[in-house]
KOLKOLVO-793857 format. One record per residue: residue number from 0; residue in one letter; y, z, x of N, C-alpha, C, O in turn. Coordinates in nm, 3 decimals. Atoms other than C-alpha are relative to their C-alpha. Example, Ala and Ser with C-alpha at 12.3 -4.5 7.8 and 13.67 -1.06 7.14 Angstrom:
   num   residuo      n.yy      n.zz      n.xx     ca.yy     ca.zz     ca.xx      c.yy      c.zz      c.xx      o.yy      o.zz      o.xx
     0         A    -0.119     0.000     0.089    -0.450     0.780     1.230     0.120     0.000     0.090     0.118     0.066     0.194
     1         S    -0.119    -0.006    -0.082    -0.106     0.714     1.367     0.109     0.073    -0.077     0.220     0.090    -0.026
This chain:
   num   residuo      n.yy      n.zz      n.xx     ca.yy     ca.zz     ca.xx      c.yy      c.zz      c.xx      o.yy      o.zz      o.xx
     0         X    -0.091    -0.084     0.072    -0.589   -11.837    -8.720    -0.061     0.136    -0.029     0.009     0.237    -0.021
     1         X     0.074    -0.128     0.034    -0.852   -11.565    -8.817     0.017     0.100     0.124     0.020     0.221     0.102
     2         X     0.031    -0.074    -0.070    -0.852   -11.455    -8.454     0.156     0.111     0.027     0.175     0.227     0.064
     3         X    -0.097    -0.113    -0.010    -0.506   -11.355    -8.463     0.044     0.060    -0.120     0.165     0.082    -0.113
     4         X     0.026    -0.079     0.090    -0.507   -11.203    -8.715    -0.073     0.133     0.023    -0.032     0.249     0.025
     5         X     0.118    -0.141    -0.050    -0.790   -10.971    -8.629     0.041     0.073     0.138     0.016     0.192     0.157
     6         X    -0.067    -0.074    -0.107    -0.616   -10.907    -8.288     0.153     0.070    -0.064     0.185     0.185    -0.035
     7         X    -0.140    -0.096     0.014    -0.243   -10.822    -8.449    -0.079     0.097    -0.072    -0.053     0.202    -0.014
     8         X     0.004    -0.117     0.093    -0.420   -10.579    -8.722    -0.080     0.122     0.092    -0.078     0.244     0.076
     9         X     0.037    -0.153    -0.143    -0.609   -10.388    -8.384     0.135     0.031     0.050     0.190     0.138     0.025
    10         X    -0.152    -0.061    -0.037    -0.268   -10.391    -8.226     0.088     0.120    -0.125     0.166     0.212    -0.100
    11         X    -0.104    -0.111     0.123    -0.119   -10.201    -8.582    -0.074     0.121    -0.009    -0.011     0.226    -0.016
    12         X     0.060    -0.080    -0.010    -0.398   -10.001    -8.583    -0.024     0.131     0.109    -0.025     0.252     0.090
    13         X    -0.006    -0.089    -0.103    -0.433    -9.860    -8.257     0.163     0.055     0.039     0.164     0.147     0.121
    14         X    -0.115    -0.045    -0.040    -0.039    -9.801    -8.220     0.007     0.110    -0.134     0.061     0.215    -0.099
    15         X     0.038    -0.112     0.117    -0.106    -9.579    -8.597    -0.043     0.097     0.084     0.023     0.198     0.108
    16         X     0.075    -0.121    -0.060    -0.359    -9.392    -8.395     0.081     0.052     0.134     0.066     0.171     0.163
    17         X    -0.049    -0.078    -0.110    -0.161    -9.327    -8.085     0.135     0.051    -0.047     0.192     0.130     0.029
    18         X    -0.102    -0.049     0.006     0.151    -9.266    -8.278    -0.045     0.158    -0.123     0.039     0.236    -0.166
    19         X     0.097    -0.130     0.047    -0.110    -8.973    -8.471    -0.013     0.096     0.030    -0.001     0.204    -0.029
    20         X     0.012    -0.068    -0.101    -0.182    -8.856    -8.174     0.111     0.074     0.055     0.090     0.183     0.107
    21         X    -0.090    -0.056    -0.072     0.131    -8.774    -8.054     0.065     0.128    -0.115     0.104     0.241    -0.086
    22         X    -0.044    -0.090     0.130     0.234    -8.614    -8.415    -0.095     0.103    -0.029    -0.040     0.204    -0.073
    23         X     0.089    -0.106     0.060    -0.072    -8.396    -8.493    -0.036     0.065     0.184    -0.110     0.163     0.195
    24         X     0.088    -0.077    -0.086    -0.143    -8.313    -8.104     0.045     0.157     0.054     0.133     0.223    -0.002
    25         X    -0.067    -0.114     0.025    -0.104    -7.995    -7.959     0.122     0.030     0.109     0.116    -0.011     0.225
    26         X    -0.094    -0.009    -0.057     0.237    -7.869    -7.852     0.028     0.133     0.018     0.134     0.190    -0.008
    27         X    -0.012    -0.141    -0.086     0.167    -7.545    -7.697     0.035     0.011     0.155    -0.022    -0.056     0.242
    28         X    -0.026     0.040    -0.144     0.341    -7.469    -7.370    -0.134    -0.008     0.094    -0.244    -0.055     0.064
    29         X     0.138     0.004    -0.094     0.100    -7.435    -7.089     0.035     0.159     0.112     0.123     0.196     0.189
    30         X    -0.057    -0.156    -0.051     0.080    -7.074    -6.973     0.094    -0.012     0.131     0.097    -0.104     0.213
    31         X    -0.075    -0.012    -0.138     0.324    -6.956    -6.707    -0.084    -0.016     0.084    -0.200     0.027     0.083
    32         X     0.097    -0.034    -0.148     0.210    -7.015    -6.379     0.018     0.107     0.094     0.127     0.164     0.088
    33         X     0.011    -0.117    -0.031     0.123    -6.745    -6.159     0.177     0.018     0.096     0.244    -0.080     0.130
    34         X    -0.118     0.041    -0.104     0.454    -6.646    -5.938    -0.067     0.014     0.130    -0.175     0.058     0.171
    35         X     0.098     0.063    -0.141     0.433    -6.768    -5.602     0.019     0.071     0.113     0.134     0.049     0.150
    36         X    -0.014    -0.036    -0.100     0.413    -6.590    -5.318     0.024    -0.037     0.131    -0.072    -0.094     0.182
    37         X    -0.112     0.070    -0.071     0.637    -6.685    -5.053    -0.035     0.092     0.154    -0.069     0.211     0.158
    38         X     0.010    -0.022    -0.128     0.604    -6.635    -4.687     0.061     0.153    -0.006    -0.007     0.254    -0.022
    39         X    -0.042    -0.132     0.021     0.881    -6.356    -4.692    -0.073     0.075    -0.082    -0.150     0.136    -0.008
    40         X     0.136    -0.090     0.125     0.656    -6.167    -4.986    -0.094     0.094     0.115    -0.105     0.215     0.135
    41         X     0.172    -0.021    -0.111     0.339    -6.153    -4.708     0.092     0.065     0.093     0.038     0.170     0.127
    42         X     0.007    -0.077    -0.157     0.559    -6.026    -4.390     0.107     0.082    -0.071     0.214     0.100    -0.014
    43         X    -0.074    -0.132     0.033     0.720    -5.765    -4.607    -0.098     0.052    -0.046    -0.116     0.158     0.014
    44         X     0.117    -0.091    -0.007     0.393    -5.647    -4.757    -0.057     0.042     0.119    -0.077     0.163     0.121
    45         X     0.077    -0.042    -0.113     0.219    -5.638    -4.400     0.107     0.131     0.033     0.084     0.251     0.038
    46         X    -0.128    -0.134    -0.055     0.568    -5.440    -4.293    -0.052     0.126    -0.022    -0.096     0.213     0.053
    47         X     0.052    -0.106     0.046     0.490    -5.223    -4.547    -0.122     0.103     0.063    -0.128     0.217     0.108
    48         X     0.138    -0.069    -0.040     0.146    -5.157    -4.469    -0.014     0.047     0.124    -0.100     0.122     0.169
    49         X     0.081    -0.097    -0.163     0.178    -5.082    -4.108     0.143     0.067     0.046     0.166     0.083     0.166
    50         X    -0.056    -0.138    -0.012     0.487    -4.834    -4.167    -0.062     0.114    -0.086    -0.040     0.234    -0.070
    51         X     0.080    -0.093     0.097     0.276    -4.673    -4.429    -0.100     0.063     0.130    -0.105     0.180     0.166
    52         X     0.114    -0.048    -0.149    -0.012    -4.673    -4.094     0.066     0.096     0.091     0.024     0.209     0.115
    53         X    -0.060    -0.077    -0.057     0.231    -4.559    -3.892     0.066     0.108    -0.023     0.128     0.176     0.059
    54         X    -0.057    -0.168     0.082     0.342    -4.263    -4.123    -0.108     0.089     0.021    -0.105     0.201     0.072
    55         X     0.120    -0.091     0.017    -0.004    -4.159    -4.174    -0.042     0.009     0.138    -0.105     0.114     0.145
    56         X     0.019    -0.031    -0.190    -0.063    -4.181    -3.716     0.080     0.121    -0.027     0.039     0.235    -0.049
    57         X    -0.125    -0.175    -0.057     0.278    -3.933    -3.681    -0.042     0.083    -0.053    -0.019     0.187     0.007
    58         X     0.030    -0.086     0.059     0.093    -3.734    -3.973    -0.113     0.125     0.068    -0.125     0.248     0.065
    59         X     0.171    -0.044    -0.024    -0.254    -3.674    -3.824     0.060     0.067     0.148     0.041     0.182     0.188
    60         X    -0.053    -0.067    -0.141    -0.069    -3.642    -3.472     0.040     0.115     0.006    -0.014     0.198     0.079
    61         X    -0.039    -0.107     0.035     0.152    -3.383    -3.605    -0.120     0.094    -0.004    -0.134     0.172     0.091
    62         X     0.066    -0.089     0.044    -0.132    -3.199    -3.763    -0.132     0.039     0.146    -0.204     0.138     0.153
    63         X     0.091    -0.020    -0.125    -0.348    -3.245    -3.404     0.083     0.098     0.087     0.035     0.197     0.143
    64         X    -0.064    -0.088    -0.095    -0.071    -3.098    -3.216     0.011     0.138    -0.010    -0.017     0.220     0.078
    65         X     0.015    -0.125     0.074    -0.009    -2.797    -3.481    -0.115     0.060     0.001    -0.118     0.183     0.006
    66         X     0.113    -0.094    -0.005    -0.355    -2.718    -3.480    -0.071     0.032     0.114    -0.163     0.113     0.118
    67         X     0.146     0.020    -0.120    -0.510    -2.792    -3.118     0.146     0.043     0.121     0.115     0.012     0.236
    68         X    -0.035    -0.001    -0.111    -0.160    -2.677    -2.898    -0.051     0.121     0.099    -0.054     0.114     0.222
    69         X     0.047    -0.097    -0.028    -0.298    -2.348    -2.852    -0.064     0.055     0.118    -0.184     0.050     0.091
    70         X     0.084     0.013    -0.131    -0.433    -2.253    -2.483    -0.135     0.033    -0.065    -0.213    -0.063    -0.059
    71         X     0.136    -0.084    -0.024    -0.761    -2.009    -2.592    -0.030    -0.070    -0.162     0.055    -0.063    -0.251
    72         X     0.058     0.054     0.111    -0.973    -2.195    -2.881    -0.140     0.081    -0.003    -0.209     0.110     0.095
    73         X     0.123    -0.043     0.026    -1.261    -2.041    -3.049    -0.102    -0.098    -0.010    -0.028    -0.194    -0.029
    74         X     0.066     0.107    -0.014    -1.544    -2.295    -3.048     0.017    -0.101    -0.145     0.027    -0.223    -0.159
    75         X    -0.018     0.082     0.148    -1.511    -2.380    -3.425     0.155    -0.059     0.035     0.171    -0.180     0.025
    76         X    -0.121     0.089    -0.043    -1.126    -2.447    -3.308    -0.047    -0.095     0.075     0.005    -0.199     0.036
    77         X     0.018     0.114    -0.068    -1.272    -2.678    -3.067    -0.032    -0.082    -0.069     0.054    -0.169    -0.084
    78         X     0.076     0.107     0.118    -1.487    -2.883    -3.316     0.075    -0.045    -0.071     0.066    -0.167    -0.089
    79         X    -0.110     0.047     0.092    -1.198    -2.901    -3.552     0.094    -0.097     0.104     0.118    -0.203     0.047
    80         X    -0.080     0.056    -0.061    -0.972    -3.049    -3.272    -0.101    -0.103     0.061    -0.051    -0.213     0.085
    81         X     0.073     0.185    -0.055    -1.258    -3.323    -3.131    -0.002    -0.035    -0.113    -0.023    -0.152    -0.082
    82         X     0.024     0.021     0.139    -1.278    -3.383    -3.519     0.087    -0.081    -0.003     0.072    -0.199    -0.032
    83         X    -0.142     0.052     0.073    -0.909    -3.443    -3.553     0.068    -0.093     0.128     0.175    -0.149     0.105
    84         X    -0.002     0.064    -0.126    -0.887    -3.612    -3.199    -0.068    -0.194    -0.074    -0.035    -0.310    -0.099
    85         X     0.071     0.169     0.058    -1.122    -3.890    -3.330     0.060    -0.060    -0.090     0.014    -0.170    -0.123
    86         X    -0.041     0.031     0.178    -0.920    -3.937    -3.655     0.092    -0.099     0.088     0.082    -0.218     0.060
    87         X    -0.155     0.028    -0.047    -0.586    -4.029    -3.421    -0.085    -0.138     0.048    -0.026    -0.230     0.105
């Protein structure tokens, strides 16, 4: 008889403590999670990035053509145009 006894009053006991637990624990959300980046996301950033590339090519091109169409170059014009040659 003693033993049950001593087993129901662990059973009252430990259901106290887990019903404790649930009352005093903590009930803070759990931060947002990050948002997710999605396939579409990535092949519209790359897009981006290589019409942005390709803005700044037509730029440099432009500015190779404007500066280097010239037939007679002075030598410093030359240097500036292998300069701006290498950039393209």
């Amino acid at each position: 008889m003693q033993a049950s006894t001593v087993v129901g009053t662990l059973a009252l006991i430990l259901a106290a403590v887990l019903v404790a637990g649930y009352t005093y624990g903590d009930d803070t959300a759990a931060p947002p999670a990050e948002p997710k980046i999605t396939m579409q996301k990535k092949v519209d950033e790359r897009e981006a990035a290589r019409r942005a590339a390709a803005a700044e090519h037509a730029r440099r091109k432009a500015e190779y053509q404007r500066r280097c169409a010239k037939p007679d170059k002075t030598p410093d014009e030359l240097a500036e145009c292998r300069v701006l040659y290498r950039q393209l």
